[in-house]
C-alpha positions as CSV (number, residue, x, y, z in Angstrom):
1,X,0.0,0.0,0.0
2,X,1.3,3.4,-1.0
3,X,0.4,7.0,1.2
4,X,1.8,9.5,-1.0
5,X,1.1,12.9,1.0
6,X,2.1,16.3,0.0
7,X,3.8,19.9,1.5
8,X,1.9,22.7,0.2
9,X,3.6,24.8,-2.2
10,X,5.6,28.0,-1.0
11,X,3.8,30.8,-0.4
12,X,3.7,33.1,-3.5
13,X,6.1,35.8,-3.2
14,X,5.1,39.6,-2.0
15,X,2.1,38.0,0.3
16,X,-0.2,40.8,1.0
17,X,-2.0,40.5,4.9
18,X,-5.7,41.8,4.8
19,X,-7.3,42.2,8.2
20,X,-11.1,41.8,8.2
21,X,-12.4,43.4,11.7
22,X,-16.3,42.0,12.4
23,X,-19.1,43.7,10.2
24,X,-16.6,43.8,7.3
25,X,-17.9,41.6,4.3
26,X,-15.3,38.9,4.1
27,X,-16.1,37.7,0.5
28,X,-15.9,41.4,-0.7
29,X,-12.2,41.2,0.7
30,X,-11.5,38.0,-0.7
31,X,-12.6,38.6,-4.3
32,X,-10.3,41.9,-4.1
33,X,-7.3,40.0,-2.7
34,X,-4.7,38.4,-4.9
35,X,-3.5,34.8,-5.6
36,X,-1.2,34.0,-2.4
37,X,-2.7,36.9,0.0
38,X,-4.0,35.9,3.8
39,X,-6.9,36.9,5.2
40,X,-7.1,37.6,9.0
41,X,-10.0,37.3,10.9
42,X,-9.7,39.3,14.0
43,X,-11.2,38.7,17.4
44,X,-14.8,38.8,17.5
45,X,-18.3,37.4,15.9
46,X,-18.3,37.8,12.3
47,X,-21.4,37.4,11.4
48,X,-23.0,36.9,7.9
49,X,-26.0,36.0,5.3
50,X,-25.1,33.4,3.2
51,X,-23.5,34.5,0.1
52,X,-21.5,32.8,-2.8
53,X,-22.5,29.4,-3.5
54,X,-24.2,29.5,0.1
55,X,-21.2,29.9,2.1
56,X,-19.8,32.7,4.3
57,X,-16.6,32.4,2.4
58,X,-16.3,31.4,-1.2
59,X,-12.4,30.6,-2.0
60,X,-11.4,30.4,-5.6
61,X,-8.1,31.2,-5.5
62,X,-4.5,30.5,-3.3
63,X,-5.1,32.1,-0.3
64,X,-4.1,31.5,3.5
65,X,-7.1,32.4,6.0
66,X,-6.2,32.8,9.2
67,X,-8.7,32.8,12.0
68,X,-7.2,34.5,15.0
69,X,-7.9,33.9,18.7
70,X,-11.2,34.8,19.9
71,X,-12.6,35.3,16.5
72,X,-15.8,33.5,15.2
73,X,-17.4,33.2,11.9
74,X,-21.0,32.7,12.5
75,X,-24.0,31.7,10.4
76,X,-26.6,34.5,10.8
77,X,-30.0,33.1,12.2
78,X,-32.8,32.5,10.0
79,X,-30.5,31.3,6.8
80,X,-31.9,28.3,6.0
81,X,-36.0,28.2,6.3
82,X,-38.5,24.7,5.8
83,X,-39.5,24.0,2.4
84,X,-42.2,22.5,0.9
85,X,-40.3,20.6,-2.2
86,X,-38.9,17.6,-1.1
87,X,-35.7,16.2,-2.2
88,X,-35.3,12.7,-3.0
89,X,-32.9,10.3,-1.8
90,X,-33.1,6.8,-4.1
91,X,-29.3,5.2,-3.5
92,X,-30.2,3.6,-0.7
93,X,-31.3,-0.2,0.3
94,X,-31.1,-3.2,-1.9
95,X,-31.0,-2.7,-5.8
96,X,-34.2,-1.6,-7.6
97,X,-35.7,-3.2,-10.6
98,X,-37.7,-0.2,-11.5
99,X,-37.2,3.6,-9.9
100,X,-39.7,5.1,-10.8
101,X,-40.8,7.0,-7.3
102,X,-42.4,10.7,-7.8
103,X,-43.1,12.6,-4.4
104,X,-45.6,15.8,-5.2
105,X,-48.6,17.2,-3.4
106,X,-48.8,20.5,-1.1
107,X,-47.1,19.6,2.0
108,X,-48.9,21.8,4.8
109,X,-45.5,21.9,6.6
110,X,-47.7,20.8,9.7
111,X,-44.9,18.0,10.8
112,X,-41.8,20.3,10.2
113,X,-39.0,18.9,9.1
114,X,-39.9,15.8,8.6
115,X,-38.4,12.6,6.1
116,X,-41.1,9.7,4.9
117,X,-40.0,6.5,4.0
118,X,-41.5,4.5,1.4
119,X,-40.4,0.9,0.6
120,X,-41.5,-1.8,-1.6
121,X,-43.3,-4.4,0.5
122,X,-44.7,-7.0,-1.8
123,X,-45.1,-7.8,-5.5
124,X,-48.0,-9.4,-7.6
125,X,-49.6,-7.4,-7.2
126,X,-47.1,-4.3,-6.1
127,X,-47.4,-2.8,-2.9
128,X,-45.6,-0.6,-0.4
129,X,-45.2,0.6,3.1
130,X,-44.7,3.8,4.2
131,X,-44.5,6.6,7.3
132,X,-42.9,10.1,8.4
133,X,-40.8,10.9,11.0
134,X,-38.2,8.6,12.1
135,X,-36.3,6.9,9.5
136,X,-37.7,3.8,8.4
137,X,-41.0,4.7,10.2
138,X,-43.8,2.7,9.2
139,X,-48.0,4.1,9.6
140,X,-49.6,2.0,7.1
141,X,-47.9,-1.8,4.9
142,X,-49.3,-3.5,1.8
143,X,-51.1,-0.3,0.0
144,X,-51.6,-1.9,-3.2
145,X,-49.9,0.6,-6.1
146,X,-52.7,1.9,-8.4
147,X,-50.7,4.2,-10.9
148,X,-51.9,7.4,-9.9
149,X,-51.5,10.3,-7.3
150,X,-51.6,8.6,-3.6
151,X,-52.3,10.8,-0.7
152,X,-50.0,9.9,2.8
153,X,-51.2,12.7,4.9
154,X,-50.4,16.4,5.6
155,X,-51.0,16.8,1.7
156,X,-48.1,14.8,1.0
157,X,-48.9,12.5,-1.9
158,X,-46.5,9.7,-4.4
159,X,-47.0,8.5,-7.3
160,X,-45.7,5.3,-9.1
161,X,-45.7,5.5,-13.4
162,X,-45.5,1.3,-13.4
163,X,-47.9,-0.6,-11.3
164,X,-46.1,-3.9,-11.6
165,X,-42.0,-4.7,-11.7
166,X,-40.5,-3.5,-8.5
167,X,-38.5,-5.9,-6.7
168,X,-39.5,-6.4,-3.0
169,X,-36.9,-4.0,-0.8
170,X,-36.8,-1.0,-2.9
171,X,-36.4,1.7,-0.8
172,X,-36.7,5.7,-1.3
173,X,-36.8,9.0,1.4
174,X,-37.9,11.7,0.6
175,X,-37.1,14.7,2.8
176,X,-38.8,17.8,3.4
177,X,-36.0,20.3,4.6
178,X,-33.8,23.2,5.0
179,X,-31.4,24.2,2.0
180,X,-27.5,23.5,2.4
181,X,-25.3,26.5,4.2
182,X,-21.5,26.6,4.4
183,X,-18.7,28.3,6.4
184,X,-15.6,28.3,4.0
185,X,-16.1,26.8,0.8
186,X,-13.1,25.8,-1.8
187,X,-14.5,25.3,-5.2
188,X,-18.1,24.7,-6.2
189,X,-18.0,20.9,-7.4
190,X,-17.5,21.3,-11.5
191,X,-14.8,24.4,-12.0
192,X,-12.6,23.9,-15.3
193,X,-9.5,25.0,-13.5
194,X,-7.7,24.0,-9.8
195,X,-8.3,26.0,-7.2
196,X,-4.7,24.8,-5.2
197,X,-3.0,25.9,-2.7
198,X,-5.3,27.0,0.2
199,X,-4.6,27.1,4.2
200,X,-7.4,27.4,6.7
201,X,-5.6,27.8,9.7
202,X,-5.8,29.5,13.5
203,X,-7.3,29.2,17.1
204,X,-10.7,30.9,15.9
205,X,-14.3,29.3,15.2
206,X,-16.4,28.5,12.5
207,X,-20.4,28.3,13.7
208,X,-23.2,27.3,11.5
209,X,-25.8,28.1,14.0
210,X,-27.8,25.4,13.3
211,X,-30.1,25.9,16.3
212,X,-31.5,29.0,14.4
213,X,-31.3,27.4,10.7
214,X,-33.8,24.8,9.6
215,X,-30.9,21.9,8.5
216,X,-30.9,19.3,5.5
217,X,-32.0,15.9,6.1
218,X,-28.6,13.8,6.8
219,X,-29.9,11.9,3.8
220,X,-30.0,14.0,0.8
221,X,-26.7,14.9,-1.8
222,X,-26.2,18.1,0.1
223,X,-25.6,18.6,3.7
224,X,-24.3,21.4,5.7
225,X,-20.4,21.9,6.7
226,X,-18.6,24.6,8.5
227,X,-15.5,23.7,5.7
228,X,-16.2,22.2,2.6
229,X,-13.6,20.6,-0.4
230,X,-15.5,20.5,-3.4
231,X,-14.5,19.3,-7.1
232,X,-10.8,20.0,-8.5
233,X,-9.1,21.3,-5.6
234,X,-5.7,20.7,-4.5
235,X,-3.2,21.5,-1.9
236,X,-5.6,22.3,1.0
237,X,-4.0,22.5,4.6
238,X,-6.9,22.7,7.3
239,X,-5.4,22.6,10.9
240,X,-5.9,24.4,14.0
241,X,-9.5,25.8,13.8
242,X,-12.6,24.5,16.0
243,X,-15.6,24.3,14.0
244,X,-19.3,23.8,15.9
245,X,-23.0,24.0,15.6
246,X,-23.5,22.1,11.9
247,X,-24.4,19.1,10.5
248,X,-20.8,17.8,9.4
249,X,-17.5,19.9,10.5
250,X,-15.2,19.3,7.2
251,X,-16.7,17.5,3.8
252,X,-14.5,16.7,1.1
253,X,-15.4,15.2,-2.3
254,X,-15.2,15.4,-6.0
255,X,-17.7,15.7,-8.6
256,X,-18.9,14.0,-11.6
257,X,-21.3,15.2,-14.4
258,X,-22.0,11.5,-15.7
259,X,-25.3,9.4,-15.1
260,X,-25.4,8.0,-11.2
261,X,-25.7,4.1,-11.3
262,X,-26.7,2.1,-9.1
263,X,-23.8,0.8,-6.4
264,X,-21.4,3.4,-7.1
265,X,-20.8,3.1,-10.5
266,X,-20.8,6.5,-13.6
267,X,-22.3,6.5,-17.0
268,X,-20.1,9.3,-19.5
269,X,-20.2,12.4,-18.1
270,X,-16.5,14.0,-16.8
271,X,-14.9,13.9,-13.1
272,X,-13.5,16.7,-11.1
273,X,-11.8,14.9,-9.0
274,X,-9.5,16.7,-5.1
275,X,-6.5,15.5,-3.8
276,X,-3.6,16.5,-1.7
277,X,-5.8,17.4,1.3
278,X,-5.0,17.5,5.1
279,X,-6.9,17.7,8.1
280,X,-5.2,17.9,11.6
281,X,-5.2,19.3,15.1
282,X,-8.6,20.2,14.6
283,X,-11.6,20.6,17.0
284,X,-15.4,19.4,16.5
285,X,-17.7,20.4,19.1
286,X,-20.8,19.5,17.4
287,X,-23.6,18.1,20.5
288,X,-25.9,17.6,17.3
289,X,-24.4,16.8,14.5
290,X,-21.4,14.6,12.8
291,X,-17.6,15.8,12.3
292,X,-15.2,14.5,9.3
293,X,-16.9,12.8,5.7
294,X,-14.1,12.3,2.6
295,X,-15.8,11.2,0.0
296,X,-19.4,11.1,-0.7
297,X,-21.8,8.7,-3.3
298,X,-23.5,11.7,-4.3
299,X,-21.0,13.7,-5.8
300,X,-18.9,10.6,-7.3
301,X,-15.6,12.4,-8.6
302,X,-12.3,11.5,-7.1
303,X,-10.6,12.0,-3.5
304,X,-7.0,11.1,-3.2
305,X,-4.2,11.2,-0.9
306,X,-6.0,12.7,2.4
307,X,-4.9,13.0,5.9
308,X,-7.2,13.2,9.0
309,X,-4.6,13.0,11.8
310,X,-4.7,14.0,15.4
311,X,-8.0,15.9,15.7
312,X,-9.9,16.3,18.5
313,X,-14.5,15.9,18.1
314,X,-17.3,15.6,19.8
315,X,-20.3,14.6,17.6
316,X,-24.1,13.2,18.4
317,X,-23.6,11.2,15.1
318,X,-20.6,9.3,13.5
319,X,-17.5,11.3,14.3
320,X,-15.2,10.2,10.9
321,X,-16.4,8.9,7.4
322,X,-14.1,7.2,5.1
323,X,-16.5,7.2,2.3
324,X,-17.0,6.5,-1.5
325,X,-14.6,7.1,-4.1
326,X,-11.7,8.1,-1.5
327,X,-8.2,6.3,-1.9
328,X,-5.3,6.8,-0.4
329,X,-5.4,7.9,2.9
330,X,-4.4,8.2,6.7
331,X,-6.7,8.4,9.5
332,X,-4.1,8.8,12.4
333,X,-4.5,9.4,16.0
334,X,-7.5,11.5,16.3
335,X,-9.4,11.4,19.8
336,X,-13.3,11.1,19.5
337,X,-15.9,11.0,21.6
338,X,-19.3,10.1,19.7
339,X,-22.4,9.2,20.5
340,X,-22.7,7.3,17.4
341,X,-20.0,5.5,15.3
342,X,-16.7,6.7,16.1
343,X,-14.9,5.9,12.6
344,X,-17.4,4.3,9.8
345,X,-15.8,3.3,6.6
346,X,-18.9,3.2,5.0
347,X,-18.9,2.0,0.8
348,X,-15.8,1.6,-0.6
349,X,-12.7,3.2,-0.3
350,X,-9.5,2.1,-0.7
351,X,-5.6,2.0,0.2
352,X,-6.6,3.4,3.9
353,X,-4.4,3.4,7.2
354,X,-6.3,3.5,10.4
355,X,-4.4,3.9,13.7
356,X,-3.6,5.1,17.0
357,X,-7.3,6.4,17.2
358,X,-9.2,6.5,20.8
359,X,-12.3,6.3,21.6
360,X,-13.3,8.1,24.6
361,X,-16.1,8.0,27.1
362,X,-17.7,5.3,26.0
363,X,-19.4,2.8,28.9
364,X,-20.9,0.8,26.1
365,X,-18.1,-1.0,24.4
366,X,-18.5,0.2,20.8
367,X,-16.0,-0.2,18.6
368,X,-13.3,2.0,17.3
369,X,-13.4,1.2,13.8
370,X,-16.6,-0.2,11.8
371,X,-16.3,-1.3,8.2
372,X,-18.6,-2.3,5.7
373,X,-21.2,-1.2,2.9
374,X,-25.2,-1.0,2.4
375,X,-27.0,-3.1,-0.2
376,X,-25.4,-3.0,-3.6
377,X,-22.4,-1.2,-2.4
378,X,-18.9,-2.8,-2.7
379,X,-16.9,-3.1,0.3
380,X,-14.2,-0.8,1.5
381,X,-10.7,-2.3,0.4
382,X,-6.9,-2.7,1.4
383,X,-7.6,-0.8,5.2
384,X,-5.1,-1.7,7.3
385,X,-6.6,-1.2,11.1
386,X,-3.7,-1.1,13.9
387,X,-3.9,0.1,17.6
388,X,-7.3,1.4,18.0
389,X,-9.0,1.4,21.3
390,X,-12.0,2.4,23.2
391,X,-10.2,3.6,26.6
392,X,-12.7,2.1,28.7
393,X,-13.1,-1.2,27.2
394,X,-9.4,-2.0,26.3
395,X,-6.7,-2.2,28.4
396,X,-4.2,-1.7,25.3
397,X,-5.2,-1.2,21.6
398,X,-5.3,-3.9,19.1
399,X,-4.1,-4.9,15.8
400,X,-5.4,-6.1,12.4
401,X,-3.8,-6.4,9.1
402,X,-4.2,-7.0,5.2
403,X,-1.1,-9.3,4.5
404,X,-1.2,-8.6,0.4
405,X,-3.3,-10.2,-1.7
406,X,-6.7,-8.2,-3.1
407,X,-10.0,-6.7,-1.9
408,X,-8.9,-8.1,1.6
409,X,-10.2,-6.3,5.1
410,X,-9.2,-6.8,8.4
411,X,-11.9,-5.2,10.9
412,X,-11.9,-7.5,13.1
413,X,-9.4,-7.0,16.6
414,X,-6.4,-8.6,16.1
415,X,-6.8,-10.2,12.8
416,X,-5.1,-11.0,9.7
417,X,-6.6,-11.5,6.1
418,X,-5.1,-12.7,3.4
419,X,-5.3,-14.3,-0.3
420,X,-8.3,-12.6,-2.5
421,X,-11.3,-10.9,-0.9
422,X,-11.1,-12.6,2.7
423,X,-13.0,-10.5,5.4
424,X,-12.3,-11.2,9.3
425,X,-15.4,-11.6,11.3
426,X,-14.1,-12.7,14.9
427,X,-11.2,-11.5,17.1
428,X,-7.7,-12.7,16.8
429,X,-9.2,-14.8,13.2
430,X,-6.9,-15.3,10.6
431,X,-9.0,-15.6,7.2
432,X,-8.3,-16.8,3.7
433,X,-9.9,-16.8,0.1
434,X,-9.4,-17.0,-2.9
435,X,-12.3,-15.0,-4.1
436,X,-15.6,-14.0,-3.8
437,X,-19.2,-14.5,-4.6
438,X,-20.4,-10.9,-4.1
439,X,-19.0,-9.6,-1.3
440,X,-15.6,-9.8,0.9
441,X,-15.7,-12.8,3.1
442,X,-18.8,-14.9,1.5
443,X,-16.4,-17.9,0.7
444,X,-13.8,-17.9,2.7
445,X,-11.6,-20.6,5.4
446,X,-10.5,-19.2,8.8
447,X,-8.8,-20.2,12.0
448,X,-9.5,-18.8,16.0
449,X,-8.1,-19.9,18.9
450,X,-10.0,-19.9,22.1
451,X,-9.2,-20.8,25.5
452,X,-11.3,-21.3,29.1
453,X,-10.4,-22.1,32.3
454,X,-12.1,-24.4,34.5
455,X,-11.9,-24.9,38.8
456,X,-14.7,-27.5,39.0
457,X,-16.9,-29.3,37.4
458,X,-19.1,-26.4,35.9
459,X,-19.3,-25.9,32.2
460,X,-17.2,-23.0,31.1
461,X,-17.4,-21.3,27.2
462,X,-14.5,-21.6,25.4
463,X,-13.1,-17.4,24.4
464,X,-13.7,-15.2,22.5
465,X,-16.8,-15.6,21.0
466,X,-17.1,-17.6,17.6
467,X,-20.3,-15.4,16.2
468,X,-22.0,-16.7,13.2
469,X,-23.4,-14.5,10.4
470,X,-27.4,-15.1,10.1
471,X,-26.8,-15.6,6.5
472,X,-23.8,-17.7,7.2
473,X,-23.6,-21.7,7.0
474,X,-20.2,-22.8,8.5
475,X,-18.6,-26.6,8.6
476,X,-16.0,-26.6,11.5
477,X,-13.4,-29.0,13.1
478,X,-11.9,-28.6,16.5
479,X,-9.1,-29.9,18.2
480,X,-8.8,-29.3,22.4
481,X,-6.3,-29.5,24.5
482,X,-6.9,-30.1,28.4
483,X,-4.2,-29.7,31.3
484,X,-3.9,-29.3,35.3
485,X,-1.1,-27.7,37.3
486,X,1.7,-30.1,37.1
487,X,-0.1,-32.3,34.2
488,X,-1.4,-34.9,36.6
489,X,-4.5,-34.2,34.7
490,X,-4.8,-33.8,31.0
491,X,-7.0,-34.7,27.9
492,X,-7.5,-33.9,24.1
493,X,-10.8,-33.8,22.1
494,X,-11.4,-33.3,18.7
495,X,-15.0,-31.7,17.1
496,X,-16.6,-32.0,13.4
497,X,-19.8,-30.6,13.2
498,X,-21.1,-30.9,16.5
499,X,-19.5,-34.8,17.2
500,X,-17.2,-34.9,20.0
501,X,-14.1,-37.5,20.1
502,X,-12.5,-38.3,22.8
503,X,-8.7,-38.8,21.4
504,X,-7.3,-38.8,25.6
505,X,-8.0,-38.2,28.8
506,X,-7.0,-39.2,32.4
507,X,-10.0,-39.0,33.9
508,X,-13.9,-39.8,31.9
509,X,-15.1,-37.0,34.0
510,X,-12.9,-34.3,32.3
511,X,-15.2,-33.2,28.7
512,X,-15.9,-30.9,26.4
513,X,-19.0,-29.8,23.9
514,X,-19.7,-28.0,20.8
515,X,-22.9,-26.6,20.3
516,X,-23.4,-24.4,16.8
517,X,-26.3,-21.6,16.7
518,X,-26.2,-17.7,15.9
519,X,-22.3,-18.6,17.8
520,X,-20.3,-21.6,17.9
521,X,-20.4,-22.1,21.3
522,X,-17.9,-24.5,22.8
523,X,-18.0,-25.9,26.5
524,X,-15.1,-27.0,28.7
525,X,-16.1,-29.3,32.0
526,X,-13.3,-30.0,34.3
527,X,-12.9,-32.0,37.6
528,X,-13.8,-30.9,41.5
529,X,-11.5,-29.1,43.2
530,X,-8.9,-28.9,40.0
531,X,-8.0,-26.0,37.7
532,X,-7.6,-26.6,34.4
533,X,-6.6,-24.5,31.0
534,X,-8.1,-25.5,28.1
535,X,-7.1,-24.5,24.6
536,X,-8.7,-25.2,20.9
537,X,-8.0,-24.6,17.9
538,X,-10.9,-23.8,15.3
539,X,-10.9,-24.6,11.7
540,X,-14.3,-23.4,10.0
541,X,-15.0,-23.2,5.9
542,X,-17.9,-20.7,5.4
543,X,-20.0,-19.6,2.8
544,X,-22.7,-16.7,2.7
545,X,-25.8,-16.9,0.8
């Protein structure tokens, strides 16, 4: 795997300083400045309207902007107001035979922002579920497709053009919501030329103010960020700054004109693709929102050679998204507390170095790191995970790694995959493949080891846990090894499929069983008034279907 990272260029000779005092108009100053100029934002609340391409600051140039001590660029209130057109969101859930789904009506605004979710829900003849509110909410199932204009409620109404041909599953949103707003925006998704060689730097605060703006819905192609990378940029140094009160602290994606297909893929069209982008020393204080998305399966263009390194957030939402189209990257000792996902490599990017990150104040045991992909998405490839740990769950943090091969992941603690498209499921499992059906780890051999200690005659499970995926059938042979202080007391078993052998033992007493359900449970039974260690090995072949 190569991380190919970058120094931003030297600062262009005879840099001009332009100080912008609060109640000055900050894009005004930046459309006068020159290529290479800074911009200083001195102490106090800037605050401002949305302006160029519905950010506080639109950069199209190399410029440095500095925001100094004490000083705060804030989203005025009342920005963003409800609206009564929806906007659609159809890239979701498992893969659709017909898309065809047409919101309309007059929506009385009466539930405020609001998303409903509609979802195939039988065929022959068609029908679907829907309800408002909470995603996936569901008020009424089976409402038979007639063609026309359907009335939900609150004037809300959808229409289907075909009657018959969906395929059960199919699932749209569609979201009735504020408009996107931005704090400092670099490029506008589909500019000819680079915008390169911008810094966004300082102890001062970017605020979106989303208490006093009506927000997107986290599920449409635009969203709100206090910093967003957009389209050909390059060259972009982001460090030092706090950002707050917004749906996502710092986005960065490309863009691409083509068609949209369905799992990630582009029909024609041109990309406008960033790269050469860092993030670090950061701070996201964000009590209702998210913090760090690179990439996005909206806006499909390229992201390249990123770094996201020792940054500080606090998010109600996933803290840090590895996302579509991104390659290349580091996601190094950041420090998040989250009451969601903490780091959620979510579709597939690829060439990715995860490490050193902690998870903070978290009772519950989450994990550090998740990876994986919604219906027709491919996986996330070629991330190495090393070292990250939940503070309160793990003593020490924990290793994985992709030993070379192709399309290999290793989210699971302490694991190792290897050969083509292997996926580790359990902790400490080394996996093997040598390809796939559809997805990473869906034919596939592996190996645990698990141990239990026994002081009586008690049955004891065999750790860690052996889960089982519900879509997962699994053959598996076990060999155990049994032994007392001293070795006055020992014995070996072997399991296939749920039959135990005895292969030795001193004592008939001593036993072991293996039971296989939703986990491959294993049971040790020792003798009164002995400790005992037990070790097995576990062989399984799997296959997903």
């Amino acid at each position: 795997m190569r991380f190919l990272f970058f120094l931003l260029a030297a600062p262009l000779a005879a840099q001009t300083a332009h100080s912008i005092a609060p109640g000055q108009n900050p894009q005004a100053i930046a459309d006068a400045a020159a290529p290479g100029d800074r911009l200083v934002f001195l102490p106090g609340v800037h605050e401002h309207p949305l302006r160029q391409h519905r950010s506080l600051l639109y950069v199209a140039k190399a410029l440095d902007i500095e925001l100094q001590p004490g000083a705060t660029l804030r989203l005025a209130a009342g920005q963003t107001k409800l609206e009564k057109v929806p906007e659609i969101t159809t890239d979701h859930g498992a893969p659709k035979t017909i898309d065809d789904f047409e919101p309309g009506g007059d929506y009385d605004l009466g539930l405020g922002a609001t998303i409903f979710t509609v979802k195939i829900d039988g065929t022959s003849p068609d029908t679907f579920s829907w309800g408002a509110g909470e995603l996936f909410a569901v008020e009424q199932e089976r409402v038979p497709i007639t063609g026309d204009w359907q009335l939900l409620k609150n004037g809300v109404k959808i229409r289907f053009a075909s009657r018959s041909g969906h395929s059960v599953g199919s699932l749209w949103f569609a979201s009735y919501d504020g408009p996107v707003s931005y704090g400092i925006r670099i490029g506008h998704g589909t500019q000819p030329q680079y915008i390169e060689n911008v810094q966004i730097f300082g102890r001062g605060t970017i605020d979106l103010n989303s208490a006093n703006n009506v927000q997107p819905s986290a599920l449409v192609k635009d969203i709100s960020a206090t910093v967003l990378v957009h389209g050909r940029v390059r060259n972009v140094d982001i460090s030092g700054i706090t950002m707050t009160n917004t749906m996502r602290s710092v986005m960065l994606y490309g863009e691409h004109t083509g068609k949209f297909l369905q799992g990630g893929a582009t029909a024609g069209g041109e990309s406008f693709d960033a790269e050469n982008i860092s993030i670090t020393r950061t701070r996201t204080i964000n009590p209702t929102g998210a913090a760090y998305l690179l990439g996005h399966p909206s806006h499909r263009g390229k992201l390249s050679k990123v770094r996201c390194n020792y940054n500080y957030m606090e998010s109600a939402t996933t803290s840090l998204e590895p996302n579509f189209n991104l390659d290349q990257y580091e996601v190094i000792g950041n420090v998040i507390k989250s009451a969601g996902r903490a780091i959620h490599c979510w579709r597939r990017s690829t060439n990715g170095l995860i490490k050193d990150n902690v998870r903070i104040d978290d009772p519950t045991g989450k994990e550090v790191v998740m990876v994986n992909a919604p219906g027709a998405w491919q996986q996330p490839e070629n991330i190495i995970l090393r070292d990250n740990r939940n503070h309160l769950s793990e003593s020490v943090g924990y290793w994985a790694n992709v030993v070379g091969g192709k399309d290999n992941l290793a989210p699971a603690a302490y694991s190792t995959a290897m050969g083509l498209q292997a996926r580790t499921k359990r902790t400490g499992e080394v996996a093997s493949a040598a390809g796939a059906f559809q997805v990473s780890g869906d034919a596939q051999a592996s190996q645990v080891v698990v141990r239990a200690a026994t002081a009586d005659a008690s049955p004891v499970e065999f750790s860690p846990a052996i889960p089982i995926a519900p879509k997962a059938s699994v053959a598996y042979r076990i060999l155990v090894v049994a032994r007392s202080e001293g070795g006055r007391e020992q014995a070996t078993f072997e399991a296939i499929n749920g039959k135990v052998t005895v292969l030795s033992r001193t004592n008939p007493a001593i036993n072991c069983t293996a039971e296989l359900g939703s986990t491959l449970r294993l049971k040790a039974f020792g003798l009164p008034g002995t400790p005992m260690r037990w070790v097995a090995k576990v062989d399984l072949a799997e296959v997903e279907f």
